[in-house]
C-alpha positions in Angstrom: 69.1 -144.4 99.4 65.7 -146.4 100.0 62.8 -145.3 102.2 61.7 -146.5 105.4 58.5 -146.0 106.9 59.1 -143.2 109.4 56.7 -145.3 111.7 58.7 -148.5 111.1 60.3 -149.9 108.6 58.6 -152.8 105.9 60.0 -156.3 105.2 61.2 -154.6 101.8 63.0 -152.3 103.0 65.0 -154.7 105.1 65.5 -156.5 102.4 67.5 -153.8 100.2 69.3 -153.0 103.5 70.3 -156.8 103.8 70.5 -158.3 100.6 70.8 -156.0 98.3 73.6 -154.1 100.3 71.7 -150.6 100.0 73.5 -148.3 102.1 71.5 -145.3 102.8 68.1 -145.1 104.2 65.4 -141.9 104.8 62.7 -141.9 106.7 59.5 -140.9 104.8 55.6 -140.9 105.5 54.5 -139.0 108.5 55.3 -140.3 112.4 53.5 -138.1 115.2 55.3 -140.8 118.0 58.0 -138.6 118.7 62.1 -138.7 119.1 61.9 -142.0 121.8 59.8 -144.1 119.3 61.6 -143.2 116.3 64.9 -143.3 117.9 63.7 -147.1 117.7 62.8 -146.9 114.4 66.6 -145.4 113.1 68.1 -148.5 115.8 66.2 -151.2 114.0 67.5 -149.9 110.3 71.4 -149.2 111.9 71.2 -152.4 113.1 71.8 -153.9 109.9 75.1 -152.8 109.6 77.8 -155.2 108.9 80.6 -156.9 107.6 78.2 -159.0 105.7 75.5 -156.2 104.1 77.0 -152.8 104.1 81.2 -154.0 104.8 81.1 -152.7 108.0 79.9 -148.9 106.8 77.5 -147.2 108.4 74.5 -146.0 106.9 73.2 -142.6 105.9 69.9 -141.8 107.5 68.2 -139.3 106.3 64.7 -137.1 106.5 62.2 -134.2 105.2 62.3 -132.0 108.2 62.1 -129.1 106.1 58.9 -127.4 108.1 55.7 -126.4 107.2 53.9 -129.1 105.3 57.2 -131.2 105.1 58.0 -132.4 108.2 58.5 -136.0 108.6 59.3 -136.4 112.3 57.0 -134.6 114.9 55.4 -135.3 118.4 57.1 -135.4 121.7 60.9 -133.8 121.1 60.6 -132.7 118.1 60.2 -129.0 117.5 56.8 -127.8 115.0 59.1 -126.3 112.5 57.5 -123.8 110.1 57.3 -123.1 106.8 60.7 -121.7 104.3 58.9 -118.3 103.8 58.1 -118.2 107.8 61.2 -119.4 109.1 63.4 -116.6 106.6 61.5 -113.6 109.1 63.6 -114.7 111.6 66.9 -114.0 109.9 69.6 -115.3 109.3 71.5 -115.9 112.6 68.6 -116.5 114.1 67.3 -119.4 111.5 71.3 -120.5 111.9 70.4 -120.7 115.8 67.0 -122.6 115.4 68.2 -124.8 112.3 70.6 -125.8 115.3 68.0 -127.3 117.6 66.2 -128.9 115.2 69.2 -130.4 113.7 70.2 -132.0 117.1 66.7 -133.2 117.4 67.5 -135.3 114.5 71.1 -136.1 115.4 69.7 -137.7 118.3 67.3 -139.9 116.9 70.3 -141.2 114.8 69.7 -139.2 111.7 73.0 -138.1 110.0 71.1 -136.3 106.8 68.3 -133.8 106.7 66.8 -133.6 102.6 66.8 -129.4 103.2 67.1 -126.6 102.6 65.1 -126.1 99.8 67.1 -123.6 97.6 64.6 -123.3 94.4 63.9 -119.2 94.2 60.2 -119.1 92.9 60.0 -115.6 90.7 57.0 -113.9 92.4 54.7 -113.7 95.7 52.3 -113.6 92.8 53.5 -116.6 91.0 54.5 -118.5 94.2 50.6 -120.1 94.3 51.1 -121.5 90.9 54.3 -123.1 91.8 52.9 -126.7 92.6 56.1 -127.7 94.3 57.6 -125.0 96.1 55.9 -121.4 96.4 51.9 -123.7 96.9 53.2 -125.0 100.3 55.8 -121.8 101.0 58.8 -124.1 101.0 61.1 -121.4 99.5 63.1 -119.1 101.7 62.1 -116.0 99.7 61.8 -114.4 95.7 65.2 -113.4 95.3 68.4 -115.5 94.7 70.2 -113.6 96.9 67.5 -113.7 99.7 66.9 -117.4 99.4 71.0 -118.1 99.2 71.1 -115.8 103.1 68.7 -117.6 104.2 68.3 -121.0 103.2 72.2 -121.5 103.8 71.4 -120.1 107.5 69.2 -123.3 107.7 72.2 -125.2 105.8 74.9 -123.8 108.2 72.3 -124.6 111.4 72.2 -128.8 110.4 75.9 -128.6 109.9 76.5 -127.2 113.5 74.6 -129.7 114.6 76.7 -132.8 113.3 73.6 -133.0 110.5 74.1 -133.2 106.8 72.3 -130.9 104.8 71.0 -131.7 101.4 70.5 -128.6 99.3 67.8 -129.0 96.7 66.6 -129.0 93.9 69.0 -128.2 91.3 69.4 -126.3 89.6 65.8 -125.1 91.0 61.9 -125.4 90.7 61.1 -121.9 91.3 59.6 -121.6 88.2 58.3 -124.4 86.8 54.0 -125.0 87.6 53.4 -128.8 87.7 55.2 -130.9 90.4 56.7 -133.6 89.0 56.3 -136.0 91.8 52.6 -136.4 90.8 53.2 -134.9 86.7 55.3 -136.0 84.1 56.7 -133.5 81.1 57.2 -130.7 83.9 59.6 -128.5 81.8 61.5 -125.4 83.2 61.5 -122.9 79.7 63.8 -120.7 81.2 66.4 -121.1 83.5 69.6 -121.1 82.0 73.1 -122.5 82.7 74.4 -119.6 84.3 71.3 -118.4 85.6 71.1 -115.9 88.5 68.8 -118.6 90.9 71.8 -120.7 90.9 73.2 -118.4 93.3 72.1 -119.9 96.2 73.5 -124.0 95.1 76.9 -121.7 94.3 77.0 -120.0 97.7 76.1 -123.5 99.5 79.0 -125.6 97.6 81.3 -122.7 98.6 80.0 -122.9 101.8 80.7 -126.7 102.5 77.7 -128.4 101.1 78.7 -131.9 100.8 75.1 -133.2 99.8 73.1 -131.5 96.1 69.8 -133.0 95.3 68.7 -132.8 91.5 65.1 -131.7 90.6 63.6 -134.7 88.2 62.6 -131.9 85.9 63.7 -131.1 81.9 65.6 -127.8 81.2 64.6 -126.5 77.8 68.0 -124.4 78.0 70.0 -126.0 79.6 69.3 -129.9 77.9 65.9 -129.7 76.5 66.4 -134.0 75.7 67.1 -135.0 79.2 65.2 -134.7 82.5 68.1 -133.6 85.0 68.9 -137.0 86.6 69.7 -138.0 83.3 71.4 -134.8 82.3 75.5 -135.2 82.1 75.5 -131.4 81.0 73.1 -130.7 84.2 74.7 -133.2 86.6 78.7 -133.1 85.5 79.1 -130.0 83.3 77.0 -127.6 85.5 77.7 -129.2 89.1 81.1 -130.9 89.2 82.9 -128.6 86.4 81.2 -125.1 86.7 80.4 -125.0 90.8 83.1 -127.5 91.6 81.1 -129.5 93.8 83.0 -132.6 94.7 80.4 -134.2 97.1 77.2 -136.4 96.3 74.8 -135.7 94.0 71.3 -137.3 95.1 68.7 -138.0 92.9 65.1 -136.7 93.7 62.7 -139.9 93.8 63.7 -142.0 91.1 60.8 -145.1 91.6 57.6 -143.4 92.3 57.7 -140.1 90.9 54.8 -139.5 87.7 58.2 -137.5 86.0 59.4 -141.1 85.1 56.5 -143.0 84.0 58.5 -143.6 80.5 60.9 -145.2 81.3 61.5 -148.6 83.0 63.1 -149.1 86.7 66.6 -150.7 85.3 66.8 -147.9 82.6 66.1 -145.1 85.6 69.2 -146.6 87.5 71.4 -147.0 84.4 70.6 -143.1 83.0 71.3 -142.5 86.5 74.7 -143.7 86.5 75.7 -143.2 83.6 75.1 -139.5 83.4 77.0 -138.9 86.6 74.5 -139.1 89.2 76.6 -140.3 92.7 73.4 -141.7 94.9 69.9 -142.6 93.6 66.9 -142.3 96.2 64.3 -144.7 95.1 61.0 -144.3 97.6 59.7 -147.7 96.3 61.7 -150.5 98.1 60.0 -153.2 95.9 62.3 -151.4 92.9 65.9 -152.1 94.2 66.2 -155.8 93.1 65.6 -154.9 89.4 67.9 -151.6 90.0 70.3 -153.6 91.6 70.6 -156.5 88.8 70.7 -153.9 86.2 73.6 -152.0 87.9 75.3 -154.7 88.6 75.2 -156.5 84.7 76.1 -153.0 83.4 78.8 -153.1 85.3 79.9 -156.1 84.8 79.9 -155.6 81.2 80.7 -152.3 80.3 84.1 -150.9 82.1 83.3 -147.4 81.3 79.8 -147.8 83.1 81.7 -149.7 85.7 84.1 -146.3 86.3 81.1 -144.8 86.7 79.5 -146.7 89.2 82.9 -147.1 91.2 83.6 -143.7 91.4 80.1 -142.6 92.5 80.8 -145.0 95.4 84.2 -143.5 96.2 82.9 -140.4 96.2 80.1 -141.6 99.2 82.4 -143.3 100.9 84.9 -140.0 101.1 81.6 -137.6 102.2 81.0 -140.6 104.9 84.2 -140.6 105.8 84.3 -136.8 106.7 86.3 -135.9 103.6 
């Protein structure tokens, strides 16, 4: 899944769209133009849909329109959307109700996939400042698992009755950790566990449907202190397919441009991917793909165990597009 300027998308996005078959696309930045201009925007990317780039398969389009300070798409059409820890004072069937309208505002700009609700329980009102990715910008739906599983699966439920996807993130949370690892790398969680009590609300959503789970790019010190969770097979397979009995995709977090994976190179990032069960990687650096893609594609080529992998991550996409 590679980004497009929510404003339009750039040559190099096209390209991974074109030639490098890429077969999901989110819109990212910030657009202000509103649902007639971006409903343009979405046109020009479905547009390259064919027998040729994608076989014929349409694309997943996808956004942040979680509220608050993470809304992609606003201006004429668009509803202001507010904040998690604003949104949960509604309650829950009226967040289901209002998720709802939102949701349709995406469906009909052509967006299939909304990357929310964020399902991270941050421990404290206290703590919640010193939470550099969630609680700092009030992007969690409350400070209990059981509050933020109501809630933020209200929001969830909402996007689905809408004909939206919703992506429920970031697993297995980033409630607690302080550094966000978009922008700092070694940000460790020391304590969640593999059967901790903030998994609740990834539990209730894969019992409730989910068919989308976005991984945090974080390390686990108890869960696999060796491996950030994108490149986690206990984290990814163990926890998430085995334990929860998700069957859907698992989505990276930003796999090209986040500081959390300064170490290692971009062919390495797409291989650990792979290889340690990860089902779609979201890379917000277009200019990445072509090294991704050769890197996949050699492994694969090479190794048949890799190449199970790789095939049944895309079987597993194609069964979630296909409404399975």
């Amino acid at each position: 899944m590679v980004a497009a300027k929510a404003t339009g998308a750039e040559p190099a996005t096209m390209a991974a769209l074109n030639k490098y078959h890429v077969g999901n696309v989110y819109l990212s930045g910030r657009s202000k133009a509103g649902t007639a201009t971006t409903a343009s925007v979405v046109s020009a990317l479905t547009g390259t849909v064919s027998a040729a780039t994608t076989g014929g398969l349409p694309l997943s389009v996808a956004t942040d329109q979680e509220g608050g300070f993470v809304q992609v798409l606003s201006g004429p059409g668009f509803s202001q959307i507010p904040a998690a820890l604003v949104q949960a004072g509604a309650g829950p069937t009226k967040l289901r109700a209002d998720a709802a309208v939102w949701g349709k505002e995406l469906r009909s700009v052509g967006v299939n996939v909304n990357l929310a609700p964020v399902l991270d329980t941050v421990t404290s009102p206290e703590f919640a400042p010193s939470n550099a990715p969630i609680g700092h910008f009030q992007r969690q739906y409350g400070f209990t698992p059981h509050d933020v599983s109501v809630l933020g699966n209200a929001f969830a439920d909402g996007m689905k009755d809408a004909g939206v996807a919703p992506v429920v993130k970031h697993y297995p949370g980033l409630g607690r950790v302080v550094p966000n690892t978009d922008v700092s790398s070694e940000v460790r969680d020391t304590s969640t566990t593999s059967n901790d009590p903030a998994l609740e609300p990834f539990q209730a959503a894969i019992k409730g449907g989910a068919r989308w789970v976005m991984v945090s790019n974080a390390y686990y010190d108890k869960i696999d202190p060796a491996n950030i969770a994108p490149f986690s097979p206990t984290i990814m397979d163990t926890m998430l397919r085995t334990d929860a009995g998700f069957t859907g995709i698992v989505l990276s977090d930003d796999l090209c441009s986040a500081a959390q994976l300064e170490a290692w190179s971009d062919a390495d990032r797409a291989l650990n991917f792979f290889a340690a069960g990860g089902t779609m990687l979201v890379c917000a650096d277009p200019a990445r793909i072509p090294t991704m893609h050769q890197a996949v594609v050699q492994k694969a080529q090479s190794d048949p165990a890799f190449r199970a992998k790789v095939d049944a991550a895309v079987l597993t996409i194609l069964r979630v597009k296909a409404g399975q």
